[in-house]
C-alpha positions in Angstrom: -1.9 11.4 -8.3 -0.6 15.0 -8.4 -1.1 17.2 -11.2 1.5 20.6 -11.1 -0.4 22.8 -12.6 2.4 26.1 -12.8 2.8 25.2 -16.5 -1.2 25.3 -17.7 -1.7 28.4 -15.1 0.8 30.6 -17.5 -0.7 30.1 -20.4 -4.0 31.9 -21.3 -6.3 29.7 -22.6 -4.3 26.5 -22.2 -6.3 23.4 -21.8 -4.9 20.3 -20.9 -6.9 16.6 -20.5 -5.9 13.8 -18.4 -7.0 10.2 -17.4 -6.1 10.2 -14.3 -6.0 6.6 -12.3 -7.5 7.0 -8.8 -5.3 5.4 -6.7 -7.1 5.0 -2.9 -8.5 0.8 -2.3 -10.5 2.3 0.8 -12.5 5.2 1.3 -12.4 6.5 5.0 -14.4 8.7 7.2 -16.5 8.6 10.0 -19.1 6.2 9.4 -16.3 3.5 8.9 -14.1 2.4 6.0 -15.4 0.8 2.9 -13.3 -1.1 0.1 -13.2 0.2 -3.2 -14.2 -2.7 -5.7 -13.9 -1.3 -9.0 -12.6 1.7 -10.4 -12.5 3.4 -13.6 -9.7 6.4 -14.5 -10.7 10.3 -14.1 -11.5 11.6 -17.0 -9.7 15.8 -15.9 -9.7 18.6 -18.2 -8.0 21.5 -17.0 -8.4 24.9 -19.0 -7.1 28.3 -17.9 -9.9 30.5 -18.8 -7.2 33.6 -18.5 -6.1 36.0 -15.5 -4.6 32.9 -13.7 -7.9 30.9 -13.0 -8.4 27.2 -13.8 -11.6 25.7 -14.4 -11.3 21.7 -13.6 -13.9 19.5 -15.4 -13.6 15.6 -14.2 -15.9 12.6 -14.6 -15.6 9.0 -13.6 -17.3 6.1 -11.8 -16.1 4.2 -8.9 -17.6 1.2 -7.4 -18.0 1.2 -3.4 -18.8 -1.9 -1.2 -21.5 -0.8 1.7 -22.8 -2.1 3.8 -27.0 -3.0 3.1 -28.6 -0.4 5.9 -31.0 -3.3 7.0 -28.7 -7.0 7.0 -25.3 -5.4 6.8 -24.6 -7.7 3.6 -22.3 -5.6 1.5 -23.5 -3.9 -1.8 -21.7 -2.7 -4.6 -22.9 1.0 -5.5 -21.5 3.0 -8.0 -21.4 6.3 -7.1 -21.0 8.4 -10.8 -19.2 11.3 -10.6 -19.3 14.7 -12.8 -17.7 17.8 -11.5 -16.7 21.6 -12.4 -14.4 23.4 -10.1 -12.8 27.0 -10.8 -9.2 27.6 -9.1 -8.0 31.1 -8.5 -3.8 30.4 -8.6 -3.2 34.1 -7.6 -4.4 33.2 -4.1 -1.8 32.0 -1.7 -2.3 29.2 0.6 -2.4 31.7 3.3 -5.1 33.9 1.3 -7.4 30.4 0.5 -7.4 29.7 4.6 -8.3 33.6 5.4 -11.3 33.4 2.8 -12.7 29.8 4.1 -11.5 28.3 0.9 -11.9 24.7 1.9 -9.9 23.5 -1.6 -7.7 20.9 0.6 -6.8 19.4 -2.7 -4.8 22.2 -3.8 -1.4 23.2 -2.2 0.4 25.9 -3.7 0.6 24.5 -7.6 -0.2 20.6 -6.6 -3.4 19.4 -7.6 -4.4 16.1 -5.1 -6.4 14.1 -7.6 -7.0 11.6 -5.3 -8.1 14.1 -2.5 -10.5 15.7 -4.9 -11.9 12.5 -6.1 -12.6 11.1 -2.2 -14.0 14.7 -1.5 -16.7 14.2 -4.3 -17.3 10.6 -3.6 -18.1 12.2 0.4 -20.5 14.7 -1.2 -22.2 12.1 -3.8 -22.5 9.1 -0.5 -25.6 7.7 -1.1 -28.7 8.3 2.4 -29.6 4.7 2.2 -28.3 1.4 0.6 -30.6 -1.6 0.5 -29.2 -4.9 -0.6 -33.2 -5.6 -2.0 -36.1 -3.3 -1.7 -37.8 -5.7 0.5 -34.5 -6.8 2.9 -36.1 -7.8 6.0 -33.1 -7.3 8.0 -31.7 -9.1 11.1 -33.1 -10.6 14.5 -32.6 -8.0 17.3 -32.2 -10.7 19.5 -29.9 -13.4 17.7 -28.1 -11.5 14.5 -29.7 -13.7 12.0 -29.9 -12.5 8.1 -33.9 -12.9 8.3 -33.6 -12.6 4.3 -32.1 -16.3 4.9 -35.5 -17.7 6.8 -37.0 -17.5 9.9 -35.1 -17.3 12.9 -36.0 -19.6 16.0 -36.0 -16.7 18.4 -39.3 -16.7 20.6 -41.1 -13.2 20.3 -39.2 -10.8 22.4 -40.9 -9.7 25.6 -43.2 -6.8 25.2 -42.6 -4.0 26.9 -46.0 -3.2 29.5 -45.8 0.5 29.0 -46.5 -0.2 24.8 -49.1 -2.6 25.6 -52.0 -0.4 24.6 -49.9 0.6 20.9 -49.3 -3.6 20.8 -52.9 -3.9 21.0 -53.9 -1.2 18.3 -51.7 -3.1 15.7 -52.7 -6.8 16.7 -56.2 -5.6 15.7 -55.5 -3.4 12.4 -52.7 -5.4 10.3 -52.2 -2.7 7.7 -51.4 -0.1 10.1 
């Protein structure tokens, strides 16, 4: 969704609200692509707090399917999102790229909800996502969900030069 925003930036002391409807099925980067199950609108308020700066307040929760970091069965995680960005609309395009602005979800008076939204979802990606805090993950050697059962897979061969760190937890268990 774009948002012109030449209307709210000439009036001091405007504020404007929106609910706007993220509109992306697939969030995309380098770790792979993941399907968006649910999604609820952005909640955006956008108030010019005078001398041609905007402060944008948005909030909203979208619902991600990832994969577990153990089994690779896919999770839903909600990744809840609550934001405050100021814009100075006297900068030029130009101005924002010499200064190392990195605001790609502005251009010129267009405001990229959907850009802004994926760029907060990057920054709010959760380190680790575990179907269950005890997933015991696959077989190395066949690709079986061990969550599932056992596989049939003999134990693999051990390597001769770990032989001697083999031994140490063969004898001590809760090591």
């Amino acid at each position: 969704m774009q948002i012109h925003l030449s209307e709210i930036s000439s009036c001091d002391g405007k504020c404007v609200q929106y609910s706007a409807a993220f509109e992306m099925d697939i969030i995309t980067f380098q770790s792979g692509s993941f399907p968006i199950l649910h999604k609820n609108p952005i909640e955006l308020t956008i108030t010019n707090t005078g001398n041609k700066v905007l402060e944008i307040e948005g909030a909203g929760d979208i619902t991600v399917g990832i994969p577990c970091d153990r089994c690779l069965k896919e999770v839903p995680v909600c990744i809840s999102l609550s934001f405050k960005r100021k814009l100075d609309m006297k900068l030029t395009d130009e101005e924002r790229i010499h200064d190392l602005d990195e605001k790609s979800y502005l251009t010129g008076m267009d405001l990229d909800v959907d850009r802004l939204v994926y760029l907060e979802v990057l920054m709010s990606w959760p380190l680790k996502v575990l179907c269950k805090e005890d997933c015991k993950g696959i077989c190395s050697q066949c690709g079986k969900n061990l969550n599932d059962g056992p596989c049939d897979c003999a134990d693999e061969p051990k390597d001769p030069r770990m032989a001697a760190i083999s031994d140490i937890f063969s004898k001590f268990k809760e090591v």
